[in-house]
C-alpha positions, 0 to 999 in steps of 0.5 A: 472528500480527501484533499486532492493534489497535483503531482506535476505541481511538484515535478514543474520546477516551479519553487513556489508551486513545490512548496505548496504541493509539500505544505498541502500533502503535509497537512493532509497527512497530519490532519488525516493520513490521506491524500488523493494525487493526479499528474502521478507516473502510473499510466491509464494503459498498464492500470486498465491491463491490470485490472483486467487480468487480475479479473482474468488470474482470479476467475481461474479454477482454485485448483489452478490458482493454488498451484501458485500458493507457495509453502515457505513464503509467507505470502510474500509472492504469488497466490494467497487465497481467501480468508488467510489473512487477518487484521492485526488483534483480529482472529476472523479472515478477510473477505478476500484473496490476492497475488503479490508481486514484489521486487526485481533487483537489477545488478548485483545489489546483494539485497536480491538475496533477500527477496523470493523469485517473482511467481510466473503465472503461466495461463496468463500472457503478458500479466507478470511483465504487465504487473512489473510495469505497473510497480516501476511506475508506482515505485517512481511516483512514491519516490517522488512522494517520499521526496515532498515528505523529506522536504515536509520534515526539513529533511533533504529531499533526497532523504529516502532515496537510498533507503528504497532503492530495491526496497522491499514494496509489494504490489498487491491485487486484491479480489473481494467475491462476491458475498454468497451468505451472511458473514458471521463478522468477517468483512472484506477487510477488517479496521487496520493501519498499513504496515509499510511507508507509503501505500499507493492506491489505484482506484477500486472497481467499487466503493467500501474503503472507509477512514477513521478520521479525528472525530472517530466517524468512518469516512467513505472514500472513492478515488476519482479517475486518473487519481491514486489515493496515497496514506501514511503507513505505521513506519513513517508513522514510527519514523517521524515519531506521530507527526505523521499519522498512519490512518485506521481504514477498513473496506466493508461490506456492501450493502445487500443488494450489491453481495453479487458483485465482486471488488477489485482493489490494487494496492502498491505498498512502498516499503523500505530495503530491511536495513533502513531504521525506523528510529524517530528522527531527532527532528521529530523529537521535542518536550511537546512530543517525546520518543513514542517508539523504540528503535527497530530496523524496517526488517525486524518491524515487517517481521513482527508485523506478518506474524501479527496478521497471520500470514508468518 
C-alpha cells in the first residue's frame, strides 16, 4: 500500500494538522514518489459520468473516432488512437488508446494562443462539458497539492500559484482493450516517468499499475474508492534538483484469464504555463546534492519530451 493522506487535513485551517499533511506527503515523495489522497475536489458524480463516457467515446466505430485524430497537434487534443504512442527509450507502441482535453483559458491571457482549441465530440452530450468539469476539479485539487509541496521545500505557499494558472495540464482518458493475441512485447503501457509536475490519478476500472520502488522490486498499486493516486513527474523532479523523485511505474498485462476485459484509467497531468523555469532552486542545492540538471523553461522540456515518446 502507498501512504495514504487526507486533503481536508490540509485545507481545516488547523496549523498542526497542515503541517502533518506536508511533512506526510513530503515523505512519501522522497521515499517513493506516491501518495494516495481523500478529501480531494474531484466529486463522485462528474468521476462516474466520465467513466462512463469515456466507455461511451471509445466503443464508437474507429472510423468514427479518427475523425477526431487531428493532423498537426501532436496528440495534444482530441483522439490518439492505439499504438501511437511509446515509452521514452522504447520503440513498440503501448496497448492503448486516449483523447485529451486541455486547457480553456478564460479572459484574455495572451497564453490562450498557445493552447489548440478543445476537440468537440459531437455523438456524445454532455462528454466535453462533463470532462472540463472534471479538469477544473483536478486543477483545483493540484493547486492545492502544489501549495504543501511549496511549504514541504520552505517555499512560500503560494510558490506555483502563478506558474499554473492556465497551465498547460492535459486530461487524459485512456482505454486498454481487450488483449485478443499474445503481444510480442508490447504492454499496456511500458516502464516510464511522467513528464509533467504533478499527475492526479482517478481510480482505474482494473488492476495493472505497478512502481518501481528503492529496492528495485515492482509494486502493484490500486486507488481505493473516493482516492486519487498523486506522483511526482520529471519536472518537479528537475525543479527541486532529486529531492523529489519522479517514480518509474509501468501498467502491465493482465494475467490470461482476465485479456478480455478492458481497462479504463483517467489521468490528469498538471503541467505548468511554457514560460515557468525548471531551473533547480537554490534551496534545493548544497555540497551533498550539486546541480543534476541544466536550465531549461517547461516549454522547451515538454517539447523535448513528446518528440521522445513519438507523439512530435
Amino acid at each position: 500500500m502507498i501512504p495514504s493522506i487526507d486533503l481536508n487535513d490540509f485545507l481545516s485551517g488547523d496549523p498542526i494538522k497542515k503541517n502533518n499533511f506536508v511533512q506526510a506527503l513530503g515523505k512519501a515523495y522522497q521515499d517513493i514518489g506516491f501518495v494516495a489522497v481523500k478529501g480531494h475536489l474531484l466529486e463522485d458524480e462528474v468521476s462516474q459520468q466520465l467513466y462512463w463516457q469515456c466507455q461511451e467515446f471509445f466503443n464508437l466505430p474507429d472510423e468514427t473516432k479518427k475523425v477526431y485524430e487531428i493532423p498537426g497537434l501532436a496528440g495534444q487534443r482530441g483522439y490518439t488512437s492505439f499504438g501511437k504512442e511509446h515509452a521514452k527509450g522504447r520503440n513498440e507502441g503501448d496497448l492503448k488508446e486516449f483523447w485529451h482535453f486541455g486547457q480553456e483559458v478564460i479572459g484574455d491571457d495572451p497564453i490562450k494562443n498557445e493552447y489548440p482549441e478543445n476537440v468537440i465530440v459531437k455523438e456524445l452530450s454532455g462528454f466535453n462539458a462533463n470532462g472540463l468539469k472534471a479538469y477544473r476539479q483536478l486543477e483545483e485539487t493540484g493547486k492545492y497539492m502544489l501549495r504543501a509541496i511549496a511549504l514541504f521545500l520552505n517555499l512560500p505557499e503560494t510558490y506555483f500559484d502563478d506558474k499554473i494558472y492556465h497551465g498547460n495540464s492535459i486530461l487524459r482518458p485512456i482505454h486498454y482493450p481487450p488483449i485478443t493475441s499474445e503481444p510480442k512485447s508490447a504492454v499496456r503501457a511500458a516502464e516510464h516517468e511522467d513528464i509533467n509536475l504533478i499527475t492526479l490519478l482517478m481510480g482505474a476500472s482494473a488492476e495493472g499499475l505497478q512502481v518501481l520502488n528503492k529496492q528495485n522490486e515492482w509494486v502493484g498499486i490500486t486507488a481505493l474508492p473516493n482516492q486519487l493516486v498523486v506522483n511526482v513527474g520529471d519536472m518537479l523532479q528537475r525543479l527541486t534538483n532529486n529531492v523529489l523523485k519522479s517514480t518509474t511505474h509501468r501498467v502491465v498485462n493482465p494475467p490470461k484469464e482476465k485479456w478480455a476485459f478492458p481497462r479504463y484509467s483517467i489521468p490528469f497531468f498538471l503541467h505548468p504555463r511554457s514560460e515557468m523555469r525548471l531551473d533547480c532552486l537554490q534551496e534545493c542545492i548544497s555540497s551533498d546534492n550539486p546541480i543534476h540538471y541544466e536550465p531549461i523553461s517547461a516549454g522547451d522540456y515538454l517539447l523535448e519530451r513528446l518528440k521522445e515518446i513519438g507523439l512530435k
